[in-house]
Structures are given as structure tokens and as C-alpha cells.
C-alpha positions as a Markdown table, in Angstrom:
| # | Residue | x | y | z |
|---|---|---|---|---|
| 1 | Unk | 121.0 | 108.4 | 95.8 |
| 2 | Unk | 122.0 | 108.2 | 99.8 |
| 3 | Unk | 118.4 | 106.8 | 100.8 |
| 4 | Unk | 118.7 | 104.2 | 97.8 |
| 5 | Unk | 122.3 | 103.1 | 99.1 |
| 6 | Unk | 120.3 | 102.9 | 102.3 |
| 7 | Unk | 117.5 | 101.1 | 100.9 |
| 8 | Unk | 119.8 | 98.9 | 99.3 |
| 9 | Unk | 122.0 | 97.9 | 102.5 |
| 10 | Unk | 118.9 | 96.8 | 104.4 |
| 11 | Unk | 117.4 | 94.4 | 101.8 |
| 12 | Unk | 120.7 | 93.2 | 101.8 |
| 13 | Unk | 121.2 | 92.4 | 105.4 |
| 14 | Unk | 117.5 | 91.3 | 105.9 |
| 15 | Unk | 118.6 | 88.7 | 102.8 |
| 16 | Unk | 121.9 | 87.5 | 105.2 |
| 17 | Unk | 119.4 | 87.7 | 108.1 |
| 18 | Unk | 117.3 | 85.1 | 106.9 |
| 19 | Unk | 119.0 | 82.8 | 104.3 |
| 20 | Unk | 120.6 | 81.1 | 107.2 |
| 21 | Unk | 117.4 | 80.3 | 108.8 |
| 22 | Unk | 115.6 | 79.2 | 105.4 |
| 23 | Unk | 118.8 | 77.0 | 104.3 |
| 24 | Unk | 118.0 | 74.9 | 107.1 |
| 25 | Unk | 115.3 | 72.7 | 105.0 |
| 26 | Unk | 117.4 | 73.4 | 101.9 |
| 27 | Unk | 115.5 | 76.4 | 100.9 |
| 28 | Unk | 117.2 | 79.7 | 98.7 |
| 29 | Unk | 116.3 | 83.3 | 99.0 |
| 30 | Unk | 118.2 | 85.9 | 96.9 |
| 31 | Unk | 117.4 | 89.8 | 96.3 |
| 32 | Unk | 115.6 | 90.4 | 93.7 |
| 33 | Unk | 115.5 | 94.5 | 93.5 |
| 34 | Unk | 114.8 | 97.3 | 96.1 |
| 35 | Unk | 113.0 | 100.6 | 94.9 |
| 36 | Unk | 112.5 | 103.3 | 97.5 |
| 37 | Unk | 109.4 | 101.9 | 99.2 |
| 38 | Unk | 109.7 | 98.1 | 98.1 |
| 39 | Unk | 112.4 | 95.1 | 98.8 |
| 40 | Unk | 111.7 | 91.9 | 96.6 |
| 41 | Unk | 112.9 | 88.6 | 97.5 |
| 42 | Unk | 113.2 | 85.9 | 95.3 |
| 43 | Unk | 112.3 | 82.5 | 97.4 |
| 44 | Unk | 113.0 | 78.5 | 96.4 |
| 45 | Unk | 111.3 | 76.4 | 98.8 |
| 46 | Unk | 112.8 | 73.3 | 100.2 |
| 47 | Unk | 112.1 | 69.7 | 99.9 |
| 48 | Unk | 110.2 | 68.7 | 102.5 |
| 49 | Unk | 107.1 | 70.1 | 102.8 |
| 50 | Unk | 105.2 | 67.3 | 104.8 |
| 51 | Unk | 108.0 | 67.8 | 107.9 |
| 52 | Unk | 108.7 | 64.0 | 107.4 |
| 53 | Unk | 112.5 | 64.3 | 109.2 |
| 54 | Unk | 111.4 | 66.8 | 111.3 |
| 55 | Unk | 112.4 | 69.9 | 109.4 |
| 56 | Unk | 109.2 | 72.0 | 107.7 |
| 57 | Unk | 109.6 | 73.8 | 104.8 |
| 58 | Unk | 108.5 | 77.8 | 105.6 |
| 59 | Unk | 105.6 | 78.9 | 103.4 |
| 60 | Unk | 106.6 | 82.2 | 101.3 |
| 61 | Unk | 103.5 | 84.0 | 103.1 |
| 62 | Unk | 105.0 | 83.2 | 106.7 |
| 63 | Unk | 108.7 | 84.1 | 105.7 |
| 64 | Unk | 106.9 | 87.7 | 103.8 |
| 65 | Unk | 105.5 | 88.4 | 107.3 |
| 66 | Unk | 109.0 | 87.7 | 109.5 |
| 67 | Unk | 110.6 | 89.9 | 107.1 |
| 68 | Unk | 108.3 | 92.5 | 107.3 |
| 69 | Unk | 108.4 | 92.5 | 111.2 |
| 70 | Unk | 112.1 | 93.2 | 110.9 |
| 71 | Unk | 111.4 | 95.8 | 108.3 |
| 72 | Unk | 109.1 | 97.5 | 110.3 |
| 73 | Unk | 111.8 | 98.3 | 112.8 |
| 74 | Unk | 114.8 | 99.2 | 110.3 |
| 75 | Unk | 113.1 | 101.1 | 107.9 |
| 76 | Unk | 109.7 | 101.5 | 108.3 |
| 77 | Unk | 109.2 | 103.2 | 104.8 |
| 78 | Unk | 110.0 | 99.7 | 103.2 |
| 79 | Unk | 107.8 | 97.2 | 102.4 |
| 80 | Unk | 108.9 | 93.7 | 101.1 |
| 81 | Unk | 107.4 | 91.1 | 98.5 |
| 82 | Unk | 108.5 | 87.3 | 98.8 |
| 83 | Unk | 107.9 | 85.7 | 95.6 |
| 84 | Unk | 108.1 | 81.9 | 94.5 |
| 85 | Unk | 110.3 | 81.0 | 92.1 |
| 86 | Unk | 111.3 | 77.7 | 90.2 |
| 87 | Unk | 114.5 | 75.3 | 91.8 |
């Protein structure tokens, strides 16, 4: 139950971690579920995907692999999963 709470708390603060960089472009991330091995991140994409203003929209592969380099450091038993879902 401890390494769960555990699991638990670092999904959480790699969420807070990264939703302020992602609501930039007027994306969403949210926590889906953590098991003991596996976080899974729910991820809206923004509007602008052609950078018109300047601001890019971060492809869910590229924003998987960021989160995974910070995972890697915290709790390197944890994997994540960044998957697309609808506005």
C-alpha cells in the first residue's frame, strides 16, 4: 500500500510538473491511473498546431519522452503512457 501511495504521489507531481508548461498553447493533461510499474496521462492538445503566433503545440510522443526523463530520476521502476484524448 506504501509503494502505491508512493507511486501515486509522483504521477501526481510529474502531472503539476508539466501542466504548467503544456497550458501555455492551451493544452490539458490530467492523471489518468498509476499501477505499480505504469503512470497514464490523459493529454488534450492545443490549438495551434502550425506555430502560427509563435506558440507550438507539443506532440503527445515528445511530452511521453520529457516525462519519462523525469521519471527516470524519481522512480525509475515507473514507466509512463501519454495518451490523446478528445477536447
Amino acid at each position: 500500500m506504501a509503494r502505491m501511495q508512493d507511486s501515486l504521489t509522483v504521477a501526481q507531481s510529474l502531472v503539476s510538473r508539466f501542466e504548467r508548461m503544456v497550458r501555455r498553447d492551451g493544452s490539458r493533461i490530467r492523471l489518468i491511473g498509476v499501477d505499480e510499474s505504469l503512470v497514464r496521462i490523459g493529454y488534450v492538445p492545443g490549438v495551434d498546431p502550425d506555430c502560427a503566433d509563435g506558440v507550438c503545440v507539443l506532440p503527445e510522443v515528445e511530452l511521453q519522452a520529457m516525462m519519462a526523463e523525469v521519471l527516470a530520476a524519481q522512480a525509475p521502476a515507473l514507466s509512463v503512457k501519454v495518451e490523446r484524448e478528445a477536447a
